[in-house]
C-alpha positions as CSV (number, residue, x, y, z in Angstrom):
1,X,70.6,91.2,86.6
2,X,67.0,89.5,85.3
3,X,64.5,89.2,87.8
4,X,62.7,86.2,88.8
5,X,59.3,85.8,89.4
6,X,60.1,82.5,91.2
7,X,62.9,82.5,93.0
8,X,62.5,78.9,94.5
9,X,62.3,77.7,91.0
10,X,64.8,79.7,89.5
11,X,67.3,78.6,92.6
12,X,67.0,75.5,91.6
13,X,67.2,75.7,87.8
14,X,70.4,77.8,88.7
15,X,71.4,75.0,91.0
16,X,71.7,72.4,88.8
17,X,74.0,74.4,86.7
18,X,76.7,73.8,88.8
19,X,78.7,70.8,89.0
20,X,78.3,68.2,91.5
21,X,75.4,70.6,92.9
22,X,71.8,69.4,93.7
23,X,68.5,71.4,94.3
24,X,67.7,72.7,97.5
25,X,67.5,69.2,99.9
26,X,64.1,69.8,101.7
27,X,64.5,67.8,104.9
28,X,68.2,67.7,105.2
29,X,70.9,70.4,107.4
30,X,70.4,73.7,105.2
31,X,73.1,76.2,106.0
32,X,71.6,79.2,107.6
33,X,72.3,81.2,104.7
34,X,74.1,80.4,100.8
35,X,74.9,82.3,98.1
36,X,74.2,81.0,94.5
37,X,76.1,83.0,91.7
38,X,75.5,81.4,88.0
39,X,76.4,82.9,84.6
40,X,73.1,82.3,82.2
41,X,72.5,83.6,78.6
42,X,71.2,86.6,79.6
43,X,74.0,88.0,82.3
44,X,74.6,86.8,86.2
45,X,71.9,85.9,88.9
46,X,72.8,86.0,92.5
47,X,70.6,84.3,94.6
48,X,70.2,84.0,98.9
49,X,68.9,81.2,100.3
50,X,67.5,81.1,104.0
51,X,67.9,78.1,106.0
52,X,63.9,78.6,106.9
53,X,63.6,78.5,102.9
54,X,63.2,81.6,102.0
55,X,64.8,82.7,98.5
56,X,65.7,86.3,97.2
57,X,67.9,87.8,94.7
58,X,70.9,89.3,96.6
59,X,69.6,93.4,96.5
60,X,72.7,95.4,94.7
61,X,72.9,98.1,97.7
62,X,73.3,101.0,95.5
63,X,72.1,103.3,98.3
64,X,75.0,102.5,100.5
65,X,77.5,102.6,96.9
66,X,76.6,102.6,93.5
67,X,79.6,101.0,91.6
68,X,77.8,99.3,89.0
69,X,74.1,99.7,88.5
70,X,73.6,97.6,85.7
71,X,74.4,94.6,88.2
72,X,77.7,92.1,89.9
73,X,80.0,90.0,88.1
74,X,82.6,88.2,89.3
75,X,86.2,86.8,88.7
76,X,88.6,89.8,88.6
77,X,88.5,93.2,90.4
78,X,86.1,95.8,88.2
79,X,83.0,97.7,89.2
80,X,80.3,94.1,89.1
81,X,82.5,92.6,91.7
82,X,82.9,95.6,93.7
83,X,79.2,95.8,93.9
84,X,78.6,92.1,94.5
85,X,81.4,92.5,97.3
86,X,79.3,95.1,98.6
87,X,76.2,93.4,98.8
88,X,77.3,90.3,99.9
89,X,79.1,92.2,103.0
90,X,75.6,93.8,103.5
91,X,73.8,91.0,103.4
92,X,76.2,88.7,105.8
93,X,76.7,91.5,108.1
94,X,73.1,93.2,108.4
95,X,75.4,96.4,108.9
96,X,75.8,98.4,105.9
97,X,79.0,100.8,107.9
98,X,80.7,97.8,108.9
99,X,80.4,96.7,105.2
100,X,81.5,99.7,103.5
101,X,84.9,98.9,105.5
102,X,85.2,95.7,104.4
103,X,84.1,95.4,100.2
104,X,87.2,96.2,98.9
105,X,89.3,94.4,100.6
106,X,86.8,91.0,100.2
107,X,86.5,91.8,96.7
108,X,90.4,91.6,96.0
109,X,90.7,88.5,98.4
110,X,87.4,86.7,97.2
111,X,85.3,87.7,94.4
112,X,88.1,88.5,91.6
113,X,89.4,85.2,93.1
114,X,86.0,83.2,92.0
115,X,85.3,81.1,89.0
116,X,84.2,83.4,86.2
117,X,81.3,80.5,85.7
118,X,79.2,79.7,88.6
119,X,79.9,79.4,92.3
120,X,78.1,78.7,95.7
121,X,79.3,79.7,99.2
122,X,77.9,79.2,102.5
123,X,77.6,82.4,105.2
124,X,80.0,81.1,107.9
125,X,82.4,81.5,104.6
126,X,82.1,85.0,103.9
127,X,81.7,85.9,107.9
128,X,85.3,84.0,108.2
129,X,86.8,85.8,105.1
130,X,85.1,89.3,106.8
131,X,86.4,88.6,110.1
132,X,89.7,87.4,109.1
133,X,90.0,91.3,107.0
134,X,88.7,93.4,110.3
135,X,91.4,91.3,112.3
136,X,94.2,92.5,109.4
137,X,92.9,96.1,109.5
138,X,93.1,96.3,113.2
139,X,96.3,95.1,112.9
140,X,97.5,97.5,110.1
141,X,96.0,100.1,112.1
142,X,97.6,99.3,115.5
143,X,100.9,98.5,113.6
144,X,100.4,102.4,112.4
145,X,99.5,104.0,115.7
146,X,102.5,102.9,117.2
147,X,105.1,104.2,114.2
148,X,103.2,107.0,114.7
149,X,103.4,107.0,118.3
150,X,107.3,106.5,117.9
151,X,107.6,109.2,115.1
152,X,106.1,111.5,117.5
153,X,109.3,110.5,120.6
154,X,106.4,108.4,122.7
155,X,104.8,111.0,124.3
156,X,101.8,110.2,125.4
């Protein structure tokens, strides 16, 4: 992933590389948080942007997994966008455990799902996308407890 030494400026250069996208709007509703992923020359930049306008690449979170350490990629289910799934469940959920239960399931569902060029989603879109997985793995895991529960004549 190439670095930038000025990730305001480089947000919005990325920006304009999507279609019917603008530049950050200044004085308009900002989403709390968004995620910028763009394809350049070079390889992929993914970029967070803070309602309060801060602006950071997304950090790959190789100390809670290290799929890929030479960076994400997106648009089918490899080792770049099991590490961007990662990171973006990190970043959304400020819990790294939580995350770690979540990645692979998000990256089948969403990130091999993405457009191999550039995208942009909000935060309340990858929080409804995580929450809608936790609810399917409690109910996979209740559905599981009770066939086991029933394997095992009911006793309690």
């Amino acid at each position: 992933m190439a670095a930038s030494t000025e990730p305001a400026k480089s947000y919005a250069l990325l920006a304009e590389r999507i279609p019917g996208s603008a530049a950050p709007p200044t004085r308009q509703y900002v989403p709390e948080r968004e995620y910028l992923g763009v394809r350049t020359p070079t390889g992929v930049e993914v970029l967070v942007r803070h309602g309060d306008g801060r602006i950071y690449e997304l950090p790959l979170c190789l100390h809670v997994r290290d799929h890929s350490p030479t960076g994400f990629e997106w648009g089918y289910a490899g080792s770049g966008p099991s590490q961007l799934a990662l990171a973006l469940c990190c970043d959304a959920l400020s819990d790294n455990e939580r995350a770690a239960r979540v990645y692979q399931d998000f990256k089948f569902a969403f990130i091999a799902q993405l457009p191999r060029g550039s995208w942009r989603m909000s935060h309340r879109d990858v929080m409804r996308r995580i929450e809608a997985i936790e609810e399917h793995q409690r109910r996979n895991y209740d559905e599981a407890a009770a066939a086991e529960h029933a394997r095992e004549g009911g006793a309690s």
